[in-house]
C-alpha positions in Angstrom: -36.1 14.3 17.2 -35.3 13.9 13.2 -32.8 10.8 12.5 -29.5 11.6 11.2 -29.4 9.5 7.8 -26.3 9.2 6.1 -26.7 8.1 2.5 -23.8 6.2 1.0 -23.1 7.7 -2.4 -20.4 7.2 -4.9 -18.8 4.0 -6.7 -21.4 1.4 -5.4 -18.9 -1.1 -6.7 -16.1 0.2 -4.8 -18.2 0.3 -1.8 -19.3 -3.7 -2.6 -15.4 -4.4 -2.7 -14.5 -2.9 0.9 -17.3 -4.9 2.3 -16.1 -8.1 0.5 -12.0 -7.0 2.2 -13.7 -6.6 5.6 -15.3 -9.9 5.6 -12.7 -12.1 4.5 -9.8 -9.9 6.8 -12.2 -11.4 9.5 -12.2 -14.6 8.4 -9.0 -15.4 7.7 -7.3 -13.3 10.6 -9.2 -15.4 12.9 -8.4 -18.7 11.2 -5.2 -17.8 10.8 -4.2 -16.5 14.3 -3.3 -19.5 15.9 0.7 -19.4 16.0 0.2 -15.4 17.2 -2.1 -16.6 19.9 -0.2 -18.9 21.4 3.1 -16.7 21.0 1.2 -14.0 23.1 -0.9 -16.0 25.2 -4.2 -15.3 23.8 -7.2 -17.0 22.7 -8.4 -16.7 19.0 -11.3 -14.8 20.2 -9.1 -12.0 21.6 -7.9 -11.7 18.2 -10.8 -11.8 16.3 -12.0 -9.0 18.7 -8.7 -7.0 17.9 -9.6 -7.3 14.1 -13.3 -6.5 14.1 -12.2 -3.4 16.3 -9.5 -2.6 13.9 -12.3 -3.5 10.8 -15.0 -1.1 12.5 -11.8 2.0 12.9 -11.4 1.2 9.6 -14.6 2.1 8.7 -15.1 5.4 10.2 -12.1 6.6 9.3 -13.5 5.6 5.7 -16.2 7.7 6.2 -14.9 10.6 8.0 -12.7 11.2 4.7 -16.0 10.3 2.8 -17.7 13.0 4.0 -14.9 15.3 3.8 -15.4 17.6 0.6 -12.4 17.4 -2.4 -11.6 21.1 -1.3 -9.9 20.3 2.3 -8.0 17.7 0.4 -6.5 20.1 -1.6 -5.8 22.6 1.0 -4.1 20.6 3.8 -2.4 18.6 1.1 0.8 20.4 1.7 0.7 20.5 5.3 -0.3 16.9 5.9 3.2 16.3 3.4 5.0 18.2 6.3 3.8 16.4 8.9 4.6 12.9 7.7 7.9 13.4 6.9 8.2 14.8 10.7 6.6 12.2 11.2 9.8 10.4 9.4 12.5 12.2 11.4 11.2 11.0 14.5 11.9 7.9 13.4 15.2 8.7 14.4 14.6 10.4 17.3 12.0 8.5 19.5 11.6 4.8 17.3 9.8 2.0 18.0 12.5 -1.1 17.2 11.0 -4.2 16.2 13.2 -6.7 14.2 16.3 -4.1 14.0 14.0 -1.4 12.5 12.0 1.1 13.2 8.8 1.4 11.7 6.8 2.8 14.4 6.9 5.7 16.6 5.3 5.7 20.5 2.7 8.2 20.9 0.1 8.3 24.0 0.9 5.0 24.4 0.4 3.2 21.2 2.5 2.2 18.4 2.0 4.4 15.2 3.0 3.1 11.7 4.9 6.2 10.3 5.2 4.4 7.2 1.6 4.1 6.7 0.9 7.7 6.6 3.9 8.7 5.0 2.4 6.8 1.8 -0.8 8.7 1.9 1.7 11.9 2.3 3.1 11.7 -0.1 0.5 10.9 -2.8 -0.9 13.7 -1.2 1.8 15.7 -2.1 2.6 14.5 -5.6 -1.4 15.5 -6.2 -0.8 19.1 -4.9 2.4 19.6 -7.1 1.4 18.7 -10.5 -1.9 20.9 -9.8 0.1 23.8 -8.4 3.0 24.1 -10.6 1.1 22.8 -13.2 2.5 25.3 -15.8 5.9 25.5 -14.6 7.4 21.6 -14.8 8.8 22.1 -18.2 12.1 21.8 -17.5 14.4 19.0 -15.8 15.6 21.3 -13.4 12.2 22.7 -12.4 11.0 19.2 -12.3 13.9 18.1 -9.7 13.1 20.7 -7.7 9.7 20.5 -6.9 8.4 16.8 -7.8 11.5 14.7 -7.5 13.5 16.0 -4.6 10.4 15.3 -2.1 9.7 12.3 -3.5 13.4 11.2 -2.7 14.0 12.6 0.9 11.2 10.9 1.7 12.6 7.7 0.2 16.1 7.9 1.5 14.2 8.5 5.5 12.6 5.1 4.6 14.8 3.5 3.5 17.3 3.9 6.4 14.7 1.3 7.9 13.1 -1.1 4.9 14.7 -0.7 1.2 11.6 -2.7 -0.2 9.1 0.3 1.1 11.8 2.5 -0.2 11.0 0.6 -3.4 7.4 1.1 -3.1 7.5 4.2 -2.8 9.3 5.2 -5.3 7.5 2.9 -7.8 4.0 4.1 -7.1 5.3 7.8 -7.3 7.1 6.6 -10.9 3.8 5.3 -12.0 1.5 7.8 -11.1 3.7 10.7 -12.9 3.5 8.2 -16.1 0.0 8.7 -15.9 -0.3 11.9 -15.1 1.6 12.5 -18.4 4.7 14.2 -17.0 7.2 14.9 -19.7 8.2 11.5 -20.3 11.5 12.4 -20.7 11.8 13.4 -17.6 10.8 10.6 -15.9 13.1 8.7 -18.3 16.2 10.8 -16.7 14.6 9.7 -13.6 14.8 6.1 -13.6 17.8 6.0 -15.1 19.7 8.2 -12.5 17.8 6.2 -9.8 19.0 2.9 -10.7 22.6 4.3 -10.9 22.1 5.6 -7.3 20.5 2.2 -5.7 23.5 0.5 -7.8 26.2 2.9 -6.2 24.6 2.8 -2.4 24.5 -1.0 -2.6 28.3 -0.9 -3.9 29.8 1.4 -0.9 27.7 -0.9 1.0 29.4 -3.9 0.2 32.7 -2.3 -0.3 32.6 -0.3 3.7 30.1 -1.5 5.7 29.4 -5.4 4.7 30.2 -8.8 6.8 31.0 -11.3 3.3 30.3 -13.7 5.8 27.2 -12.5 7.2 26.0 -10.3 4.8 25.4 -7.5 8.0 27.0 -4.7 8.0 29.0 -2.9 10.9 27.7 -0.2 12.3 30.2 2.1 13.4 28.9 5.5 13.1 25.5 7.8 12.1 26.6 7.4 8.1 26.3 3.5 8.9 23.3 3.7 10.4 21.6 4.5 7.0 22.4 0.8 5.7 21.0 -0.5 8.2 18.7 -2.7 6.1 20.7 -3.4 3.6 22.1 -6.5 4.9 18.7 -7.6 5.2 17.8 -7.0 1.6 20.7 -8.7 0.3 20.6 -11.8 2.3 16.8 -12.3 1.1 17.5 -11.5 -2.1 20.5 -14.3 -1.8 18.2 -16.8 -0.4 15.7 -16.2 -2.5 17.9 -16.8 -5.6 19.7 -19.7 -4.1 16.0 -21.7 -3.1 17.0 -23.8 -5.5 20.6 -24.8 -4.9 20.8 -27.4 -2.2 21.0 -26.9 1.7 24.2 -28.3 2.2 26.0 -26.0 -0.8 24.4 -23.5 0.2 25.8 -23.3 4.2 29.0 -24.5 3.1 31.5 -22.8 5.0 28.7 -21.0 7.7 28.8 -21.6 11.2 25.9 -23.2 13.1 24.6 -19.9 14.2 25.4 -18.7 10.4 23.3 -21.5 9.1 20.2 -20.9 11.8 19.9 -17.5 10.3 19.7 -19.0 6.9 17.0 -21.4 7.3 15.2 -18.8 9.6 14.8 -16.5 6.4 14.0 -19.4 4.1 10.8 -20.9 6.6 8.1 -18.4 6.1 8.5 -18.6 2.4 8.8 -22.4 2.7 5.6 -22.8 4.7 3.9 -20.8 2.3 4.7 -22.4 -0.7 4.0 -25.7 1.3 0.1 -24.1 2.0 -0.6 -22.7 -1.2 0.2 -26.3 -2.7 -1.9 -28.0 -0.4 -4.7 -25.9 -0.7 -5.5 -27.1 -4.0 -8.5 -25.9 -6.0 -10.8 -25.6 -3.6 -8.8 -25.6 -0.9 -9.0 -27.3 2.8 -12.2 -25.5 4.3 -12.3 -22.6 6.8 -10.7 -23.0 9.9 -8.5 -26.7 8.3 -5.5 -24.9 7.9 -2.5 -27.2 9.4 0.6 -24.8 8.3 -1.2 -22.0 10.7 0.6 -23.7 13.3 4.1 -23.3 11.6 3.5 -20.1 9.2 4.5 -18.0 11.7 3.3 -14.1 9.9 -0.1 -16.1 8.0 -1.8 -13.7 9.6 -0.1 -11.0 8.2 2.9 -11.0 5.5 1.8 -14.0 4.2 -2.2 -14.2 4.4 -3.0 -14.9 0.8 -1.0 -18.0 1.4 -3.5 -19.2 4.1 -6.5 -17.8 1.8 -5.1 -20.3 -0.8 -4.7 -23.1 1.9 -8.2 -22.8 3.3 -10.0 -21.6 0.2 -8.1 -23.2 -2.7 -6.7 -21.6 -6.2 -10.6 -20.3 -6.5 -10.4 -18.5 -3.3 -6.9 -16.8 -4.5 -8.7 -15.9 -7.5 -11.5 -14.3 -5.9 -8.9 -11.9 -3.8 -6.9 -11.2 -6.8 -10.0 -9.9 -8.9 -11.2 -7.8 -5.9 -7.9 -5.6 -6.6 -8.1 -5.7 -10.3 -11.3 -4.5 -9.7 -11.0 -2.1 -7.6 -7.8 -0.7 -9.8 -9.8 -1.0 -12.9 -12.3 1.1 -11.2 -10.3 3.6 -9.7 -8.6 4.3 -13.3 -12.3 5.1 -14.5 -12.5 7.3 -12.0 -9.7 8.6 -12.0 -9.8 9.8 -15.7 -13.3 11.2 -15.2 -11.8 14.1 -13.1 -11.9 17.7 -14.4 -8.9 18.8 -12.4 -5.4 17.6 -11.9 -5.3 17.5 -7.9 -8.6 14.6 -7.8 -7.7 12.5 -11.0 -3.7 12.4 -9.3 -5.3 11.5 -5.7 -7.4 8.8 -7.0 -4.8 7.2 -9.4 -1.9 7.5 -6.6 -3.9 6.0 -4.2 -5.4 3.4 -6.2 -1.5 2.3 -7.3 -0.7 2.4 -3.8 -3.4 -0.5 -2.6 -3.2 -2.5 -6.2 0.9 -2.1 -6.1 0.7 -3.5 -2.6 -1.7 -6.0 -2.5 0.4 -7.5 -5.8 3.8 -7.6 -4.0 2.4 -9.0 -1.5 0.5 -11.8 -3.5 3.7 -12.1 -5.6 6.1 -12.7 -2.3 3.5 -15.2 -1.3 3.7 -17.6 -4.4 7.4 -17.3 -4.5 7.9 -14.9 -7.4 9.5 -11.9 -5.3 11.8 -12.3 -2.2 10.3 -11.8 0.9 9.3 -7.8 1.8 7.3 -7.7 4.9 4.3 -6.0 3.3 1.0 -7.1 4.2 -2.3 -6.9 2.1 -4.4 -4.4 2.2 -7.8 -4.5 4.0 -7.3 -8.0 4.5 -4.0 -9.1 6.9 -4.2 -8.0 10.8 -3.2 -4.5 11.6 -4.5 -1.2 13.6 -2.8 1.5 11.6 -2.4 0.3 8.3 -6.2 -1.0 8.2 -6.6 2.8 9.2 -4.6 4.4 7.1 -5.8 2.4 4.2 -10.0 2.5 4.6 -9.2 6.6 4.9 -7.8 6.1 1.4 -10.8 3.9 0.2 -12.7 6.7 1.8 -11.2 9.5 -0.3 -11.5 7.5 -3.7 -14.9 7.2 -2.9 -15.6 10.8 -2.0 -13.8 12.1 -5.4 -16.4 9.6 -6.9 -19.4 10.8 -5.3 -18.6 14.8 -5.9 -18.2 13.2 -9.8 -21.4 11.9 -9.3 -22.7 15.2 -8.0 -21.0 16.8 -11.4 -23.0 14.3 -13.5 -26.3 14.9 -11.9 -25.9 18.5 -12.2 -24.9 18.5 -15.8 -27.8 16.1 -16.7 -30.7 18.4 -14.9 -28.5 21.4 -17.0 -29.6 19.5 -20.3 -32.9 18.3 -19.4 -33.8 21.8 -18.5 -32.0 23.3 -22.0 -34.1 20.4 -23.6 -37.2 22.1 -22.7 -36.7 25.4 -22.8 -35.5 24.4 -26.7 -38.9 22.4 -26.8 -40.7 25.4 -25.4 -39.2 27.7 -28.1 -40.0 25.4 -30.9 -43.9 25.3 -29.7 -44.2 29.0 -29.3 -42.5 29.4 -32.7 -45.3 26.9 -34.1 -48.0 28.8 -32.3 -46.5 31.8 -34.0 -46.7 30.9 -37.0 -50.4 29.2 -37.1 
């Protein structure tokens, strides 16, 4: 019987990065799970086990989309766009609430990240678009219709149930239009008329639906229901603008359970400011964390604060240029593409990990309120470390096909080399 051999082609540097994500994920998840064990129960080995099964998921996933050729891409781009945002709606039918949202959606069982998917969706879609009605975006209107209106249904779905995604995703689809060198005017139009939409839902929110007191708003009805999260978004946005003022000016007036809620939202960030500081330049040493037993999400929302604990300012450095990298990479890539569907797919997906992994990074050293977003290929997870390594896995498989391009093109001139040569020695032959 002949062995099946798989040989890994593509960016061997991209490849070198994932393994570098996988590793430390292990690491630091397992160092870092201490508060989630005890919460559930658990020993640290249990969780470890979780990861590495999550970490080896990860990995075939990243290879089944390696081995899938660019065309299936492009052909189930628009179908894999409709089912995330069905996805989306039943959200609101059958939803997972954790935390007052719902992120998550029960199938067979298990909790599915809609969110996740709906990310790779929608780059997906994006992709498709610019290829497909490549010739027919010249106008605003045509441009509303069949870029930006998908783009915001999706948005407004997710952000009935976290604004920062919402955010996200609206930034990463911003960005990757900029480089895909949409009529800049249009996407000027664009931001403008979004920022006066986010300024006018925030403003009936606070003029219908918000608790001055509280900051939550009522819910009274199925309109409510869509600022939900708003009250969340406002109050860390608050507390993260009023770190500085002190404790006692800032609860003034609050009742106890008022003031609970306040320092609840201001201890993650706390703790991790507390571990980034004491971590140094070099940091503690693996498995010397001491805020692990405090820093409630370290294994998650705010990992890179536990890196920087354990591993020290050097360590921190070492993640961040792992996703400068990987971007830097990724825009190579992306630029070496011949058509407009594989150079959008690369770029969008490489602006969704880098985006991501820098909010997250940014929230963690106290430049950016708290979001909730975890860091790619590195904090515990099932369906985001999925969803992610099947990105990873497409990048790579756009570069491999570009390798296959190059290769082809090289033998192309090799063999018009010799013909040329062969011509010029006849011709010499000739004349003698």
């Amino acid at each position: 019987m002949g062995r099946l051999r798989i040989r890994l082609k593509g960016d061997k540097i991209i490849w070198i990065l994932v393994l570098c994500l996988a590793i430390i994920s292990l690491l630091a998840v397992f160092s870092s799970s201490t508060y989630l064990a005890n919460k559930e129960g658990v020993s640290k080995l249990h969780i470890l086990q979780e990861q590495l099964m999550s970490v080896s998921i990860g990995f075939g996933t990243l290879l089944i989309c390696y081995l899938i050729p660019m065309r299936f891409y492009r052909f189930l781009a628009f179908p894999l766009f409709g089912i995330t945002v069905l996805m989306l709606i039943l959200l609101f039918i059958t939803p997972d609430v954790r935390n007052e949202a719902a992120r998550g959606i029960r199938l067979f069982g298990r909790t599915i990240q809609v969110f996740e998917f709906a990310k790779v969706g929608l780059i997906l879609y994006i992709a498709k678009a610019l290829e497909y009605w490549e010739n027919s975006l010249t106008t605003y209107k045509e441009f509303l219709i069949k870029i930006l209106l998908p783009i915001v249904a999706v948005c407004l779905m997710v952000m009935v149930n976290s604004v920062s995604s919402a955010l996200l995703f609206g930034v990463i689809s911003i960005l990757l239009l900029f480089f895909m060198n949409v009529n800049i005017k249009h996407l000027g139009i664009t931001a403008g008329i979004g920022v006066l939409v986010l300024l006018l839902l925030f403003g009936v929110y606070f003029l219908i639906y918000s608790d001055k007191k509280t900051g939550e708003g009522e819910k009274p009805g199925y309109v409510a229901k869509f600022f939900n999260r708003f009250g969340t978004a406002t109050n860390r946005v608050t507390s993260f603008l009023n770190e500085k003022k002190e404790l006692e000016e800032t609860n003034k007036g609050q009742t106890t359970l008022e003031k609970q809620r306040e320092l609840d939202g201001k201890r993650q960030a706390l703790n991790a400011k507390i571990a980034i500081h004491e971590g140094g330049i070099f940091g503690k040493g693996p498995g010397k964390s001491t805020q692990r037993y405090s820093l409630s999400m370290a294994f998650s929302d705010f990992i890179y604060a536990f890196i920087v604990e354990e591993y020290g300012m050097m360590g921190g450095i070492f993640v961040i240029m792992i996703y400068l990298i990987f971007l830097f990479r990724c825009i190579t890539i992306g630029f070496r593409c011949e058509t407009i569907f594989s150079g959008a797919l690369v770029l969008g997906l490489a602006f969704l990990i880098a985006t991501q992994a820098f909010l997250h990074i940014m929230v963690n050293v106290d430049l950016l309120p708290v979001t909730g977003h975890t860091l790619p290929l590195i904090s515990h997870g099932g369906t985001a470390y999925m969803v992610l390594s099947g990105a990873f896995g497409i990048i790579l498989s756009v570069s491999k096909q570009l390798d296959k391009q190059d290769e082809i093109k090289r033998k192309e001139l090799e063999e018009e080399a010799k013909e040329k040569e062969s011509e010029i020695m006849y011709s010499e032959d000739y004349v003698l």
